[in-house]
C-alpha positions in Angstrom: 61.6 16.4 24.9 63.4 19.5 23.6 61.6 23.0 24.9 64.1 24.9 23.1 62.9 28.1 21.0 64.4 28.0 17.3 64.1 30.9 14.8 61.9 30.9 12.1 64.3 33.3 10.7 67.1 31.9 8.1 71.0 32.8 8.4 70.7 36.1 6.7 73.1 38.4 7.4 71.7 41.4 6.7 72.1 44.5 8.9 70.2 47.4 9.7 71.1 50.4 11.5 70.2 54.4 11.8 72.4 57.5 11.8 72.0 60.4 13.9 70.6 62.3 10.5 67.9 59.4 10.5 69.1 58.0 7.9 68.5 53.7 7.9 71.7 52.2 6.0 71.0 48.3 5.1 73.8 46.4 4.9 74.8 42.8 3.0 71.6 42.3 1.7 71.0 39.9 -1.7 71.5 42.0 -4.5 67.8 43.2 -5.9 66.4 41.7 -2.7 63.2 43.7 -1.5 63.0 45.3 1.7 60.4 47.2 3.6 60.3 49.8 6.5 57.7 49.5 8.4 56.5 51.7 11.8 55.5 50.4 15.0 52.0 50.6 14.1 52.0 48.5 11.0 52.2 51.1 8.2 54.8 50.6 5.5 56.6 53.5 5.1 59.2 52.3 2.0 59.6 49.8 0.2 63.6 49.4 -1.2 65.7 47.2 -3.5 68.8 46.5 -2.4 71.9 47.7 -5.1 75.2 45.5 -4.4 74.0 44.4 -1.3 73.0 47.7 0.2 69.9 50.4 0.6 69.5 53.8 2.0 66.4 55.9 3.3 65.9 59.1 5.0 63.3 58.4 7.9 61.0 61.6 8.0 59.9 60.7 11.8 61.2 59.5 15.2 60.0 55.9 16.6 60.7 52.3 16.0 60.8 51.0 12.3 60.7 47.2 11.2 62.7 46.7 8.6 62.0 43.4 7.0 64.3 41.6 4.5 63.7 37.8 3.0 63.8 36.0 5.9 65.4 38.6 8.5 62.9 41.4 10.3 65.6 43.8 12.2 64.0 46.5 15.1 65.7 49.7 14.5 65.0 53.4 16.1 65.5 57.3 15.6 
């Protein structure tokens, strides 16, 4: 009997990540694919589509986003 935890998530190499100006930079995304920012709390903040494989938003607060791709949900903070 395996116990072993498996991801529910696919192989999606998408990346997330904030800069010190709070902006969130996606990176290698699907072309066109939809992504949402999302606060601790639940509320969706944005809701981007990826160009060549990338997006860019300017956070307006500090805390913990979700950012949630097809497939992929990355933790991120500012």
């Amino acid at each position: 009997m395996n116990s072993s935890v498996q991801s529910l998530e696919s192989e999606s190499k998408v990346k997330a990540y904030v800069l010190n100006d709070g902006t969130l930079v996606v990176v290698d995304a699907e072309n066109a694919e939809p992504i949402n920012v999302v606060t601790a709390e639940g509320k969706v903040v944005a809701t981007l589509i990826s160009q060549e494989g990338r997006a860019v938003y300017q956070l307006k607060e500090h805390g913990v986003y979700l950012v949630n791709t097809i497939g992929k949900t990355i933790k991120v903070a500012y």
